[in-house]
C-alpha positions in Angstrom: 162.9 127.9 218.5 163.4 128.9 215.3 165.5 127.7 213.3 167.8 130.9 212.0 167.7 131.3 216.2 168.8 127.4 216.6 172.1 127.2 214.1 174.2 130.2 215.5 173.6 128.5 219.0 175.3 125.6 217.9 178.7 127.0 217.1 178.7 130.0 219.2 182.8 129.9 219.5 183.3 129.5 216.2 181.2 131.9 214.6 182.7 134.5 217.1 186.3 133.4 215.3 184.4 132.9 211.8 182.9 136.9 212.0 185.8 139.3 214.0 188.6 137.9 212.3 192.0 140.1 212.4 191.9 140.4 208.9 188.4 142.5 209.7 189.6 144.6 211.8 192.9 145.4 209.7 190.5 146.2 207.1 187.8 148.6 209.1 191.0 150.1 210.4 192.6 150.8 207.3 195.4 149.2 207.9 195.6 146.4 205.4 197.6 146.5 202.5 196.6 147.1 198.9 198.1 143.4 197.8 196.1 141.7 200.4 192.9 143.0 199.6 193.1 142.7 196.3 194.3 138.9 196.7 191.1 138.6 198.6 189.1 139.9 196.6 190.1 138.2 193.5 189.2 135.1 195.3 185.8 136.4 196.5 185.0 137.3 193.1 185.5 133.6 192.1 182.8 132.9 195.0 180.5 135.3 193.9 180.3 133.4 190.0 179.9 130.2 191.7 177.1 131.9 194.1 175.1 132.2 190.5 175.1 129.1 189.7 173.9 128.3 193.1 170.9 130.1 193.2 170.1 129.0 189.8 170.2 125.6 191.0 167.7 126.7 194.0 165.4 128.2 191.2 165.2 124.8 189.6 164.1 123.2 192.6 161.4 125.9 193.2 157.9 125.1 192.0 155.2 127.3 192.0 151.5 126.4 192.6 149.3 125.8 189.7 146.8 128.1 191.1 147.4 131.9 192.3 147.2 133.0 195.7 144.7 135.0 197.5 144.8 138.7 197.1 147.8 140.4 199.6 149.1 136.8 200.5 152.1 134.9 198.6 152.1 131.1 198.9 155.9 129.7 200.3 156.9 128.8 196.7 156.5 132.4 195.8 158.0 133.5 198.6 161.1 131.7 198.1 161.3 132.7 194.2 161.3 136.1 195.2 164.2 135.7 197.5 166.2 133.6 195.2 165.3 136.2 191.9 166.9 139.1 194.6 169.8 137.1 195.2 170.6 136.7 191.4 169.5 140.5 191.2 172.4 141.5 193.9 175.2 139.0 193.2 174.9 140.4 189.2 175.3 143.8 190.6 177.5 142.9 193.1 180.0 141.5 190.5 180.2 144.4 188.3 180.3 146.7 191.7 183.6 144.5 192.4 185.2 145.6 188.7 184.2 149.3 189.0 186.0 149.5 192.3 188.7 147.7 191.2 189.3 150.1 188.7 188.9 152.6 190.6 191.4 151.9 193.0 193.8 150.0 191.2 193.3 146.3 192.5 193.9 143.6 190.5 191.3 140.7 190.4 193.5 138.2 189.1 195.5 138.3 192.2 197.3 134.7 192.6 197.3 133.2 195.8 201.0 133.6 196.4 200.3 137.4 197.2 199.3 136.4 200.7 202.2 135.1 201.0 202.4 131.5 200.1 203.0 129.3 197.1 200.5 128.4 195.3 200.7 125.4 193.0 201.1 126.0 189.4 203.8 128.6 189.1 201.5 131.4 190.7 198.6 131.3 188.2 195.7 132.6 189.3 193.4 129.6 190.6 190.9 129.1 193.7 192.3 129.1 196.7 191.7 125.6 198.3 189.6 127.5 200.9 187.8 129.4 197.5 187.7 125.7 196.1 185.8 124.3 199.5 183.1 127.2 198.7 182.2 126.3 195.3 182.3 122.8 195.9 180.1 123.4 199.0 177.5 125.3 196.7 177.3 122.8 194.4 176.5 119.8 196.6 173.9 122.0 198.7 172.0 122.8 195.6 172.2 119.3 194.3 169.4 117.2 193.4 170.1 114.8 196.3 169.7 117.3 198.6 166.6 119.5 199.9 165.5 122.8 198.8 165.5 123.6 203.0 169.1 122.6 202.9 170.2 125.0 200.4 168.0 127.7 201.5 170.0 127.2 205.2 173.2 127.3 203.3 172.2 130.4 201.3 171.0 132.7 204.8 174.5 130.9 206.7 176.5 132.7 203.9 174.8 135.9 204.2 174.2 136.0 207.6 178.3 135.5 208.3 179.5 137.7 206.1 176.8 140.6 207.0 178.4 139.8 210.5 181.6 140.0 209.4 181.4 143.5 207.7 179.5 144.9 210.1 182.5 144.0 212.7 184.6 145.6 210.6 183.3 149.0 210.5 182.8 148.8 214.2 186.7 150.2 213.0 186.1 152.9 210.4 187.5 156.3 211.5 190.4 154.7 213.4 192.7 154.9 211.3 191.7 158.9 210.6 192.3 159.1 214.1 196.0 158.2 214.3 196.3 160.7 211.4 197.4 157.9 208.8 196.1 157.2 205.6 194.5 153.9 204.1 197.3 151.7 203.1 194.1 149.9 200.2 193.8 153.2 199.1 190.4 153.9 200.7 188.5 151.0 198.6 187.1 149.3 201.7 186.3 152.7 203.8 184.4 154.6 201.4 182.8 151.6 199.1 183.4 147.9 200.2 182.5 147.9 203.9 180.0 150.7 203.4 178.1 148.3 201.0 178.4 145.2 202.8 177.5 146.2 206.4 174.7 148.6 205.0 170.8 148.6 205.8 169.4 147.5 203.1 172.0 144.4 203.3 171.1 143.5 206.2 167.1 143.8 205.5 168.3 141.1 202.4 169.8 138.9 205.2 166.7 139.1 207.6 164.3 137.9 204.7 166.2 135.5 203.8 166.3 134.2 207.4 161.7 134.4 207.5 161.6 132.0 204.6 163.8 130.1 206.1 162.3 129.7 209.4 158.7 129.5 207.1 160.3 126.5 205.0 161.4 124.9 208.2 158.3 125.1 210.6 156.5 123.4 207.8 159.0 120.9 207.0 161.0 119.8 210.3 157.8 120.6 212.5 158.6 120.1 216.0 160.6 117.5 215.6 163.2 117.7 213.1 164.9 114.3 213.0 167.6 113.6 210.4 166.7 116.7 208.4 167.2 119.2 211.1 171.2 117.7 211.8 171.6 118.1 207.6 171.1 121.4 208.3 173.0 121.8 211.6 175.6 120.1 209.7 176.1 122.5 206.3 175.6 125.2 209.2 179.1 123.9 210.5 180.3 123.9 207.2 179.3 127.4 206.2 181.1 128.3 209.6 184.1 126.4 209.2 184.8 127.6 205.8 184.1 131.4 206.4 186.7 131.8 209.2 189.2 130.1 206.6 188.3 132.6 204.1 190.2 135.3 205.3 193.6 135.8 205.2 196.1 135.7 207.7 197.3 139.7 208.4 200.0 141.0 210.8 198.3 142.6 213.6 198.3 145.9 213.9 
């Protein structure tokens, strides 16, 4: 089995919670409010720099053969550089994608946690969430030296592969709220640019590459066995999981 095949069998409950979450739904309905989404956004921007640092920590651990490959074939290393450069590519638009709509739509990206509704420590600056917090420090460790290229290749697709699951849940609910003859309480941001480009083709052609080198990397490193470096992966699977069904914030349903 592979192995992109093997880690969403493991948590099958979970990642049901983790990817049709009621804040999902409240946004492909358009029925989340403007201070919500621009709360959780401001936080998913702070992911999205840390995501950078990430994959230039992958890039370091990437070496490339010292002699080319034959003509119309890449060699793994090559493969996985040209996945990782992509990833830098998209996150570096993605961020400036998040300020243009913001602008557009009047959301604030400095947001502080106690617009969903809570305190937050530090008289309400703006800070990661402790859930935002668990991300960053999650990247970090996976793309440490102590740990496997594998292992952060397996948390880079997990990410993706959630939140491309997510998105696409959510505009399972686009045109509902047209229906009912309302009006986006965001605005419009998520209906006409957010969930448009997150649950989009060419997204989810990004994921599903991602997911071959993966599944390359691990057939020639776990083999049919796996061992101890098969449950390291299992295990920052679980963590991806458990962290992405935190992420979103709690909504009033609708």
């Amino acid at each position: 089995m592979k192995l992109t095949t093997h880690l969403p069998s493991i948590t099958p409950v979970a990642l049901e919670r983790a990817t049709t979450h009621p804040f999902l739904r409240a946004a492909g309905s358009g029925t989340l409010p403007k201070h919500t989404l621009a709360a959780w956004l401001s936080q998913d921007r702070l992911y999205a720099q840390t995501y950078v640092r990430f994959i230039g920590q992958l890039l370091s651990k990437t070496h490339l053969p010292p002699t080319p490959s034959a003509p119309g074939q890449r060699s793994i290393p090559e493969k996985i550089l040209g996945i990782l450069v992509d990833a830098l590519n998209n996150i570096h638009r993605e961020l400036a994608f998040f300020e243009d709509v913001a602008r557009e739509y009047g959301l604030d990206l400095n947001t502080p946690l106690a617009e969903l509704g809570g305190p937050q420590e530090g008289g309400g600056k703006f800070a990661p969430a402790p859930i935002t917090q668990g991300y960053i420090d999650m990247f970090m460790s996976a793309s440490s030296p102590g740990n496997s290229l594998l292992e952060g290749l397996v948390v880079l697709w997990a990410t993706e592969i959630c939140y491309l699951r997510a998105w696409k849940y959510a505009a399972g609910f686009l045109g509902r709220r047209a229906e009912k003859g309302g009006e986006d309480t965001d605005g419009g941001a998520l209906r006409e640019k957010f969930i448009p480009n997150w649950a989009s083709e060419e997204f989810e052609e990004f994921v599903g590459k991602i997911g071959d080198v993966v599944d390359e990397v691990a057939e020639r490193e776990l083999g049919g066995e796996g061992g101890d470096a098969l449950e390291r992966c299992e295990r920052w699977w679980r963590q991806v999981v458990w962290l992405e069904e935190r992420f979103w914030p709690g909504v009033e349903e609708q």
